[in-house]
N, C-alpha and C positions, 0 to 999 in steps of 0.2 A: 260342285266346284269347291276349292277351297274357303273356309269361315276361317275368318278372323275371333269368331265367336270359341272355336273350340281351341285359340290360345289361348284365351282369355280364362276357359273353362281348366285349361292344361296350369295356369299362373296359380290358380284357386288350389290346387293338388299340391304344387311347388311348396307355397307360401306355406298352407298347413302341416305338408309333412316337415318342411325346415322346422316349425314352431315345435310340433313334436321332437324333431332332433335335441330342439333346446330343452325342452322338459328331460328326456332322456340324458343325455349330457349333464344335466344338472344332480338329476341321480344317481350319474355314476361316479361326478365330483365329490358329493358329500356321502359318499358307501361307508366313508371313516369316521364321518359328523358324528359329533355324541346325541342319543336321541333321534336323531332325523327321521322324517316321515316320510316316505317316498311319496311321489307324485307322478301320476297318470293326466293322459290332453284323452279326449274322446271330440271323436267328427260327428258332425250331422250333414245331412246334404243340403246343396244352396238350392234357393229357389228355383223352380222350372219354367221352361216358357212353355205356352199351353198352345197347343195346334189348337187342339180339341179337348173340350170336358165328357166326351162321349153322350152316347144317344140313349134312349130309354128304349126297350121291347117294343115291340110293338106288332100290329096285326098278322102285317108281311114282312115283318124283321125281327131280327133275334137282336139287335140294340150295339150299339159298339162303346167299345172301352176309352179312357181318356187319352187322346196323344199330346204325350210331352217331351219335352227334350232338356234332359238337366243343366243347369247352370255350371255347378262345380261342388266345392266342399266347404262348409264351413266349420269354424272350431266352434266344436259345442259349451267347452268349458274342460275346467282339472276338475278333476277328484284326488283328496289327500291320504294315503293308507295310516287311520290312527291306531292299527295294530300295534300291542308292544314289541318292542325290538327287543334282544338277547340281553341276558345281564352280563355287564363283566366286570368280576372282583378286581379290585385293586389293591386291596390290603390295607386304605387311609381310609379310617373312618368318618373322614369330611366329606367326603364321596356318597352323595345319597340319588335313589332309584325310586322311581314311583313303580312297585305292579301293579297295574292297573288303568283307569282311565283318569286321575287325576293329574292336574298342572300344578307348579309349584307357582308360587306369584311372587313376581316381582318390583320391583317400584323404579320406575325412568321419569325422571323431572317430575313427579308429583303424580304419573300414573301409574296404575297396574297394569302389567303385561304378565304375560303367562309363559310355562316353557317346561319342556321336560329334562332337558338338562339340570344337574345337579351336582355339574362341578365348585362348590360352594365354599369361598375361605373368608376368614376374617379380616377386615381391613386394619389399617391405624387405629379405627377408632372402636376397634372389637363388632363393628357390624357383621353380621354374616352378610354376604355379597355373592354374587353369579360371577364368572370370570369375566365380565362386562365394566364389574363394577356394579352395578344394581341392586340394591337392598333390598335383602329378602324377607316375604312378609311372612308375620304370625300372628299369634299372641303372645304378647309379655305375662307376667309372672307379680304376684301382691307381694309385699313385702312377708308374708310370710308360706311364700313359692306357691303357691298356689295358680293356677292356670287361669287368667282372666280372660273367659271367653268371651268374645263381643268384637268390639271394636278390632281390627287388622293395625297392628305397630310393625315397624320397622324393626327385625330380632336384632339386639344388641347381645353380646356372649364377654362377659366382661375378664376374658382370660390373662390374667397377669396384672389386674389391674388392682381386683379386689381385695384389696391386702389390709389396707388400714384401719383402726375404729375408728368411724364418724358418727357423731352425732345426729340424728333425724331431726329436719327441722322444715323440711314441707313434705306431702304427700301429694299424690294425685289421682284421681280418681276419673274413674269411668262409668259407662252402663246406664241402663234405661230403667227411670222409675217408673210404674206399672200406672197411670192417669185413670184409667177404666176402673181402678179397685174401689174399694169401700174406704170413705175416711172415717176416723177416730172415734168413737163416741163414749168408751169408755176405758177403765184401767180392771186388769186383777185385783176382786177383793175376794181374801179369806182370813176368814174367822178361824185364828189359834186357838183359842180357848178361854176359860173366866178363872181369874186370878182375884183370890179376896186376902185378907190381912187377918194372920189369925189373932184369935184370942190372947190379949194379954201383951198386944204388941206398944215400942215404945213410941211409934208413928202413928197411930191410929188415924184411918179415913176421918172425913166431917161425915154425919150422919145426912141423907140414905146413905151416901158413897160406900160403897164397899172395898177401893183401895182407888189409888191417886196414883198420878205419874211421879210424887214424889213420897211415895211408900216404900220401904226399905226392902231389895229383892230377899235377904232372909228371912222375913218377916211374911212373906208369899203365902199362900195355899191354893192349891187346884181349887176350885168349885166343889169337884166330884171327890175330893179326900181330903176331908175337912181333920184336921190335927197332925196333918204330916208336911212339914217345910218342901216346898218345890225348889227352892235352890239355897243350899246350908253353904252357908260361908264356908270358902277356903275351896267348894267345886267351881268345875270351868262347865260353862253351857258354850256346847260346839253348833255351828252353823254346819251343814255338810248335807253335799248332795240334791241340795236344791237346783229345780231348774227353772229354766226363764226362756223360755222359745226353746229352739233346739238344744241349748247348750246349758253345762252344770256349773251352777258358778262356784268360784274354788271356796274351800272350806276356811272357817273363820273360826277363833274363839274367844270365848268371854270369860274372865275371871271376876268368880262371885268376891268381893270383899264387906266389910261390915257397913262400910257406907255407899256401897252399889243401891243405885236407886232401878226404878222399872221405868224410869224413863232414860237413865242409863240403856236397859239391855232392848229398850224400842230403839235408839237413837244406832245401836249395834247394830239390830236385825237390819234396818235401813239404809245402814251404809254397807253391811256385807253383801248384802241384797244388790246394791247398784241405782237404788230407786233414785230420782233424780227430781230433787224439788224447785230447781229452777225454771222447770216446764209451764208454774201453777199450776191451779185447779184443771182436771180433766173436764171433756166437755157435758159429762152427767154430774159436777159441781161438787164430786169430790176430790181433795186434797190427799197428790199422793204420798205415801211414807206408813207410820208407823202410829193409831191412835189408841187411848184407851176411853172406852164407854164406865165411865166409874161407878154410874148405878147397877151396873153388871159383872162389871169387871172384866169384860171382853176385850181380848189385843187383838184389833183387826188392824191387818197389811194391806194397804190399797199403792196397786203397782202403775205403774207409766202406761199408755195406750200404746196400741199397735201389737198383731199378734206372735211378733218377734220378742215384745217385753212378758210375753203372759206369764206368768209365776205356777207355779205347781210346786206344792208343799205335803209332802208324806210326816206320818207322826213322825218316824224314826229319822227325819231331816233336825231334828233338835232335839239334843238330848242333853243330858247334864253326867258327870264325870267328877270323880274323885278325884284325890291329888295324887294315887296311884294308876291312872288313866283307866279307871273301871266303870264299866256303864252303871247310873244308878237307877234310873229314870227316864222317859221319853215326856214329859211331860205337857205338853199338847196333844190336842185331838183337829190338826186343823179339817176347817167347811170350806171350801170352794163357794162362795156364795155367785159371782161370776168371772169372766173370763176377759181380756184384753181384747179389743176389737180394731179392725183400723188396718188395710195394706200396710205391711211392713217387708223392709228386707233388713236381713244383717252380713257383715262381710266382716275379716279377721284379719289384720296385716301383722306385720311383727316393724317395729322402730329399736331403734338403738339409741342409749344415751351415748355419754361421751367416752367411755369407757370400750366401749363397744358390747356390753352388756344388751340384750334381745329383748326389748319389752315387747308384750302382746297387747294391742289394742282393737278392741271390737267396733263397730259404725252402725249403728240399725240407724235407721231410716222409716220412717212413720209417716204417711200421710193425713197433713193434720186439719186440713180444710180445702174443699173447692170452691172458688170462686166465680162472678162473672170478667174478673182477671185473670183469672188461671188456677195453679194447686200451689199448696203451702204445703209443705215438709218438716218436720223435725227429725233433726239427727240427735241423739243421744251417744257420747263417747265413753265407754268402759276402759279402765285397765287395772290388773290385779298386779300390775309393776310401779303403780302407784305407793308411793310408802306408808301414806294412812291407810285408816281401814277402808275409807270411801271409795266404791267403787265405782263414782262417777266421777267424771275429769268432766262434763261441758256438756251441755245441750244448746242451742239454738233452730232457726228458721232461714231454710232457702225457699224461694218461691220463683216459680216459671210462669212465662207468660202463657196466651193461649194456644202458641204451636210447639209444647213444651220446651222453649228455649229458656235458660237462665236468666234472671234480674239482678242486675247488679251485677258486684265483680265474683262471684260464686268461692268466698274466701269463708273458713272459720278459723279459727285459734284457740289451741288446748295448752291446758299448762300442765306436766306429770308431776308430784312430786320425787324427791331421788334424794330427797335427806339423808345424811350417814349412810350412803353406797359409795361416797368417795369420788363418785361422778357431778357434774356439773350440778346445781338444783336452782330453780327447778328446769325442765327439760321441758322448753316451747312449740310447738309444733302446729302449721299453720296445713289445714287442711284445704285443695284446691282441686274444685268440683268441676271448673272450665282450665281444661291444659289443652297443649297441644298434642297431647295421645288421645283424644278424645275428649268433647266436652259429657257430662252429665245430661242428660234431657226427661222428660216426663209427660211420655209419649203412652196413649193407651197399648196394655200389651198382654200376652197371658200372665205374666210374672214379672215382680222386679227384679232388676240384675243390678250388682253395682259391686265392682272390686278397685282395690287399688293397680294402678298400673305401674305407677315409680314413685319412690322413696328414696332419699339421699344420701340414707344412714347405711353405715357397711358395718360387717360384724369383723371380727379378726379373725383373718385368715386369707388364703390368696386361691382365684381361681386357680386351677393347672390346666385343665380339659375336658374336654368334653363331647357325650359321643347321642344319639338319635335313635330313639327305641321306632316301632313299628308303626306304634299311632301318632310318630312324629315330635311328642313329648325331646324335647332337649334335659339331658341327664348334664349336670355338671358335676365333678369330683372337685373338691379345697385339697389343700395341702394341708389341711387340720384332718383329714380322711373321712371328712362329711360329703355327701352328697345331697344335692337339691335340684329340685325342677327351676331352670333357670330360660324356659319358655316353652313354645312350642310351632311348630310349622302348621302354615295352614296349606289346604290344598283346594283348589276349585273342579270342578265336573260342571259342563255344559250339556245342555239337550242336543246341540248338534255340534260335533268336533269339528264338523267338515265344513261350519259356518266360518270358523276363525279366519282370521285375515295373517298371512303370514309376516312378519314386521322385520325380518332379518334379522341373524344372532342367534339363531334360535328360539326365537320369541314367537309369540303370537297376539294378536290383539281381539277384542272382541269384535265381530262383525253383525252385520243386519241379520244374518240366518244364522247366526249363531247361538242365541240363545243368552238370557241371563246368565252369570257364573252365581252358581252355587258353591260359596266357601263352607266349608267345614273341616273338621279334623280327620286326618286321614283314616282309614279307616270306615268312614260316616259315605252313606249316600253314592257308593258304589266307587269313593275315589282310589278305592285300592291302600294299602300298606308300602311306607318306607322302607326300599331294603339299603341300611348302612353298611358303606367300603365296597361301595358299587356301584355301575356308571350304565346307563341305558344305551345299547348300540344302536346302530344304524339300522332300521327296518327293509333297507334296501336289497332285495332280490338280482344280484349282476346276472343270475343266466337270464333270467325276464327280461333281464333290460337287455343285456346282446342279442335276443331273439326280436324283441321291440325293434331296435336297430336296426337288423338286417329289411325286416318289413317295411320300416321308414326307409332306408335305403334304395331299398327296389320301388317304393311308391314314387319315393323321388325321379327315379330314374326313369321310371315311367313316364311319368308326367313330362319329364323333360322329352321322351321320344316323341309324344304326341306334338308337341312344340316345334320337334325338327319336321317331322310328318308335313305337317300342317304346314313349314314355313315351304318345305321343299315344294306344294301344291301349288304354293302361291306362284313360285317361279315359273311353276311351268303356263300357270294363267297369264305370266305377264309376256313367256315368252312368246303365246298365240296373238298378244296385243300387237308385237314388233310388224 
């Protein structure tokens, strides 16, 4: 006789194949979406009513199978196609395409959303933005363009803005000090070499001494060549070529005169050097700079801790020079007696006075004690845009507590000299270690990182435009015909694409099966390369889907016959009732 059960079973067909309709439908609506994923529904079947769970074999029977009778259909779930779609050029280089399996990231009221679209312009406020509106993430760029990777900022592109000289007068900085490293324990000491006072001099040392910090440099003799002057009035003794961690600090010279003392050309090496006596004593209780042992006559250099400040000195790093710039002399033999100890990082920005003149300032960063409060730090600040010879502008201490967070308001303050450059003097500049591009922290890690993120100071000159190399690097052109890295895009790859949750817009958000997002630069970790002045198409296959269609169509129709079937049954059971 007629069930009620097999409408019920007929509803279950209905309902899923309309949902499928809607899946389908929805991909035939967005075939012209930028980016779009297609989307598939897949059925499972609804539970069964069980007659029987069947019989086992047995002596006099061969065992029967289960009888059941199916319920209907249920939607088992979508699947999303995160194949790439087609590229299609556009000719505007603001137009950027992910090949590959990365998302661009973007930022809604204080979150990251994802998306393959890359219709991207700048707003009022020079943000790059999604056609939403959404600010698109990366990294920013130090003050001396340099790619600060770490922290995710919002890409600002400062097109038409950047025109005028401004003075730098805050910094901001980012990145993680390395907590796990080794702290401080000593400075570079090397032994130059033994300077005595020769025979018949009008300074003469006090006996033992064999020469004094205030012994007249003509008056000089190496150790090893006793009656020849090491540096004869009217020569220059040049600094040059020295380094100090990675980098060479710039060359420097001394002009010998008749009242040049040796604690003159100590007082030189130490400021050309950078050596920073405001630190005090290292923590193996030497004082760093520039001494002389007088019973020897030995110039030893003892440098600042951290292996960022280490000193490395070649003979031919000092040499001495006639007044027709001809080499005369190398006159040291320096010893390395040891070496700078201590996690260190250094980073490089460039500031501007008011001039709009470029100075280059260096940050090393030294860890200088841990605590049962946390780690101490010393930053030491270089610049060779300083107008003295001294190439230290500042040292101090930030300290973090135990979950590497900041103490205090995480501020320093350098002051440049800029006497007779006609720019402002001197040029202030307050260093801030907590912004909101990211605070600073001192977190255990393989490596410290720490660059600047923004700087106030502009050079002269105006953005015009700017265009998106392949590993997403942002190329900017001035109308001075410089070019600079002026950020870069970051991109995300997930373990499961098909986790995402789709958020409308073309967006996506993270979901439970989705997977951590893996940010890096394009390029990195399988996210594929930027293609610029082109727009990701629609993934969407229309003969799939009209074929899809028709099958959803006939299933529908199906189901619907079963319906009439079944109702027309009923009539006739009710007609035997009359």
């Amino acid at each position: 006789m007629a069930s009620s059960t097999a409408m019920f079973t007929a509803l279950t067909g209905l309902t899923a194949n309309a949902r499928n309709l809607d899946v389908i439908g929805n991909n035939v609506a967005n075939v012209n979406t930028t980016a779009y994923k297609t989307n598939r529904m897949l059925f499972s079947t609804q539970f069964s009513r069980n007659l029987s769970i069947g019989t086992a074999p047995g002596e006099n029977t061969g065992g029967t199978n289960p009888g059941q009778i199916g319920l209907g259909v249920r939607i088992a779930g979508t699947q999303r196609d995160f194949r790439d779609g087609a590229l299609s050029p556009t000719g505007d280089a603001r137009d950027l395409a992910i090949e590959g399996s990365g998302f661009f990231i973007v930022n809604r009221g204080g979150s990251d959303l994802y998306t393959r679209a890359g219709a991207f312009r700048l707003n009022a406020q020079n943000d790059l933005t999604s056609v939403e509106g959404y600010r698109v993430r990366g990294y920013a760029v130090d003050s001396g363009f340099n790619v600060v990777r770490g922290a995710l900022t919002d890409l600002n592109i400062p097109v038409g803005t950047l025109t005028l000289a401004e003075a730098t007068r805050n910094i901001q900085f980012s990145g993680n000090l390395n907590a796990g490293g080794s702290a401080a324990t000593q400075g570079s000491v090397i032994d130059l070499g033994e300077l005595i006072v020769g025979a018949g001099a009008t300074n003469p040392p006090i006996a033992p001494n064999v020469s004094e910090t205030s012994s007249l440099l003509a008056e000089l003799e190496r150790a090893g060549d006793p009656g020849v002057q090491a540096f004869p009035t009217g020569t220059t003794i040049r600094l040059q070529q020295v380094q100090k961690g990675t980098r060479t600090i710039p060359s420097a010279d001394f002009s010998v005169t008749t009242t040049s003392t040796l604690q003159d050309l100590m007082t030189f090496f130490r400021e050309a050097m950078g050596i920073s006596t405001g630190a005090g004593d290292n923590p193996d209780g030497l004082t760093p700079g520039v001494s002389l042992d007088p019973l020897t006559g030995q110039v030893r250099v003892i440098g600042n801790t951290g292996t960022a400040n280490d000193l490395v000195i070649d003979a031919s790093d000092i040499a001495v020079y006639d007044s027709s710039n001809n080499l005369l002399s190398t006159p040291f033999s320096p010893n390395k007696v040891q070496a700078s100890t201590g996690e260190a990082v250094r980073t490089t920005m460039v500031a501007y006075d008011s001039l709009g003149n470029p100075l280059s300032i260096d940050l090393t960063m030294v860890l200088e004690a841990k605590t049962g409060g946390g780690t101490t730090w010393r930053y030491f600040v270089e610049s060779e845009a300083d107008t003295d010879l001294d190439l230290a502008v500042g040292t101090g201490t930030v300290s973090f507590d135990n979950f590497g967070q900041l103490i205090g308001d995480g501020t320093a303050s350098i002051s440049i000299d800029r006497a007779n450059t006609g720019a402002a003097d001197p040029l202030g500049i307050t260093l801030n270690f907590r912004s909101p591009a990211g605070n600073v922290t001192a977190l255990a890690d393989v490596a410290s990182t720490i660059a600047a993120t923004f700087q106030d100071g502009t050079p002269l000159g105006t953005l015009a435009s700017y265009g998106v190399a392949a590993d997403g690097v942002i190329i900017g052109a001035f109308t001075n015909g410089l070019t600079r890295v002026v950020g870069q895009i970051a991109v995300a790859t997930f373990p499961n694409n098909e986790g995402l949750v789709d958020d409308g817009g073309n967006l996506f958000r993270v979901g439970p099966n989705s997977g951590t997002p893996v940010v890096s630069s394009p390029l990195e970790f399988s996210a594929g390369g930027i293609i610029g002045g082109a727009l990701e198409l629609s993934n969407v296959d229309l003969s799939a889907e009209f074929i899809n269609l028709i099958l959803t169509s006939t299933g529908y129709s199906a189901n619907s016959r079963v319906i009439t079937t079944t109702d027309q049954l009923m009539q006739q059971l009710l007609v035997l009732g009359r």
